[in-house]
C-alpha positions in Angstrom: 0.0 0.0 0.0 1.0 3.2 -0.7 2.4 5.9 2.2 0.2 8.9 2.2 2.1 12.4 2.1 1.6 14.5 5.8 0.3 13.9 8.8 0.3 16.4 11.7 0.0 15.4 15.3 -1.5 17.7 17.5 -0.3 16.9 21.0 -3.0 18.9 23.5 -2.5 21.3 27.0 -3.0 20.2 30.2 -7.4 21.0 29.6 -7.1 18.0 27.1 -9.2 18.3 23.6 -11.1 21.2 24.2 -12.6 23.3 21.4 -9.8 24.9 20.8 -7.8 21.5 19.9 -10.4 20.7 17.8 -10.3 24.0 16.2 -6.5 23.3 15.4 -7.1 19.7 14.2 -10.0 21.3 12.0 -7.8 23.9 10.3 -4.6 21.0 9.5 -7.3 19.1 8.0 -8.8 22.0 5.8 -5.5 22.2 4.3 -4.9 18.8 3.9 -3.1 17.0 6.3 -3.8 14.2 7.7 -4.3 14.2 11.6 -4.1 12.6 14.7 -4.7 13.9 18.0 -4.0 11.4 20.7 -6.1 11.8 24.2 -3.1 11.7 26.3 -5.8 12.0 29.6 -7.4 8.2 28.2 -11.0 9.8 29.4 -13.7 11.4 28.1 -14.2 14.8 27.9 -12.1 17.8 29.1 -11.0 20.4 31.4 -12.4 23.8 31.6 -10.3 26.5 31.7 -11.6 27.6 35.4 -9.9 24.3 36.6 -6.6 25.3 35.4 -4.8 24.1 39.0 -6.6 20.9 38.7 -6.2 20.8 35.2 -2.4 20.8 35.9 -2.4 18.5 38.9 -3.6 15.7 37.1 -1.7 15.9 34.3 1.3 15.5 36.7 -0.3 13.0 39.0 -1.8 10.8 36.0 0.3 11.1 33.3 3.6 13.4 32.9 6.3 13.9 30.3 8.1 10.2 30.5 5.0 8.3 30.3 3.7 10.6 26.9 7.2 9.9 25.6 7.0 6.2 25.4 3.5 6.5 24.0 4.5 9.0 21.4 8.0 6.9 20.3 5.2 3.9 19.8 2.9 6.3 17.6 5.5 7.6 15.5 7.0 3.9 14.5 3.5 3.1 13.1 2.9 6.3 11.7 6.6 6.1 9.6 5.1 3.2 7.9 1.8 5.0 7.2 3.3 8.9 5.8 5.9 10.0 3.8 6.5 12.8 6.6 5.1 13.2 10.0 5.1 16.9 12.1 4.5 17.1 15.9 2.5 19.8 17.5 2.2 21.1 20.8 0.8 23.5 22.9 1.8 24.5 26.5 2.8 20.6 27.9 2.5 19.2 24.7 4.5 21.6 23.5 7.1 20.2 26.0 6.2 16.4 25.1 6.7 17.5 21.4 10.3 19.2 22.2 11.5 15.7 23.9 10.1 13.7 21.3 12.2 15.8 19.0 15.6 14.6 20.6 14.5 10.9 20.2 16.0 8.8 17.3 12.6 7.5 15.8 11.8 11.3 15.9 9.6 13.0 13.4 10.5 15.4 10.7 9.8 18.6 12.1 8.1 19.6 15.4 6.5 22.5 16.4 6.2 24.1 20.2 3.5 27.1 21.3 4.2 28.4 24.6 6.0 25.4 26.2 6.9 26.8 29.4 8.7 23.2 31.2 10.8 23.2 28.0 13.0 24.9 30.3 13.8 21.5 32.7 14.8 19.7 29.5 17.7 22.8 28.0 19.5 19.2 27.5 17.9 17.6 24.7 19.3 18.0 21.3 16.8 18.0 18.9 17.2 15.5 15.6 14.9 17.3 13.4 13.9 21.1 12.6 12.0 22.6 15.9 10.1 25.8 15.3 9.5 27.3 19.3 7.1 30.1 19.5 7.1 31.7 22.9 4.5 34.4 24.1 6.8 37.5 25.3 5.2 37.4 28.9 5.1 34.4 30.9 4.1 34.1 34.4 6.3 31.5 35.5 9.7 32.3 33.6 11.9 34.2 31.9 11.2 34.1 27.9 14.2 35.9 26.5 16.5 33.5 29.4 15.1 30.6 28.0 15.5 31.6 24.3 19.0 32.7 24.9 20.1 29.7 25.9 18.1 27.6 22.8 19.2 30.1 20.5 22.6 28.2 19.8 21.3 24.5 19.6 21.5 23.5 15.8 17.5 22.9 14.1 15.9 25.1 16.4 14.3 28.1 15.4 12.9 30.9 17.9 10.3 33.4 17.4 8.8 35.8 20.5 5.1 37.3 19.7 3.4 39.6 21.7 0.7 38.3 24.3 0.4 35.6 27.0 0.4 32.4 27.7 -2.6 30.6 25.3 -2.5 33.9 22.9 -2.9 31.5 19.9 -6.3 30.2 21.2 -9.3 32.3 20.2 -11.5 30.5 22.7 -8.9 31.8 25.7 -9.3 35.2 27.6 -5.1 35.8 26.8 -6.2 35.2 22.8 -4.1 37.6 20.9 -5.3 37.9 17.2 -2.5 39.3 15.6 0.5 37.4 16.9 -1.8 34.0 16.4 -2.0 35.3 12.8 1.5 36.0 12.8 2.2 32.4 14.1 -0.1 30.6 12.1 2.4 32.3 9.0 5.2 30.9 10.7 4.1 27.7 11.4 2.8 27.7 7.5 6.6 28.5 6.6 8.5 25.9 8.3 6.1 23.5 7.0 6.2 24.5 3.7 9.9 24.3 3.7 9.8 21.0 5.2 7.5 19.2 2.9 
């Protein structure tokens, strides 16, 4: 049989797939890629974004970055037989799953990171493919331009700072910035372009 062209996987925050998840899934499919969207929280339904603490907690108590690692190298070896090319997306934790799953050797072939604020405990991983990190320019719970400067120098990995918050990209969140998710959104088109 033969391998189908792209497939994006969409790798989802800590509320799980919420509309805004789906919203991304819906626009990689409009312009034809195949997707997948694993439920890394195994239940139905998701978190609102009032529960944000609890939200949180149980990521870390349930499920956590080493466990979504070893799902995600099992995923990716049955995808490669499936696509010509497979690209990871993430946002906010699954940003930082998609940032260790680039350093892996079954990686993918090009990953990209919104807002992944605990890339900063894993400044160790060398990344195999192209990663495109997009970073909101004020977050609560570190220092941006710290983090970037110390990214900036690692080979593949491309850094862009946009104006807003934390979840600016999502137009169903209060911190939804339309201009810099626009501005994203051309990025993200670019390094995929360039990579197909």
């Amino acid at each position: 049989m033969e391998r189908k062209e792209y497939a994006v996987i969409v790798l989802h925050e800590i509320y799980g797939i919420n509309p805004h998840i789906k919203w991304v899934c819906e626009q990689y499919l409009a312009a034809g890629y195949d997707v997948l969207c694993p439920n890394l929280f195994n239940t139905e339904g998701h978190f609102d974004y009032s529960r944000e603490g609890e939200a949180y907690q149980y990521f870390i108590d349930h499920i956590g970055f080493d466990s979504v690692t070893e799902d995600f190298e099992k995923i990716f070896s049955k995808a490669h037989g499936d696509y010509k090319k497979i690209f990871l997306l993430g946002f906010s934790v699954g940003a930082t799953a998609a940032w260790i799953c680039s350093g892996l050797e079954s990686t993918v072939d090009g990953v990209i990171c919104y807002y992944g604020s605990r890339i900063r405990n894993y400044q160790f991983i060398n990344p195999k493919c192209p990663v495109l990190l997009i970073w909101a320019k004020e977050e609560e719970f570190f220092n941006v331009s710290e983090l970037t400067n110390a990214l900036r120098e690692k080979p593949f990995v491309s850094i862009h700072m946009l104006n807003g918050k934390h979840g600016f990209s999502d137009p169903f969140c209060k911190n939804h910035n339309e201009q810099s998710q626009k501005k994203a959104q051309e990025l993200v088109d670019k390094f995929l372009k360039n990579l197909r």
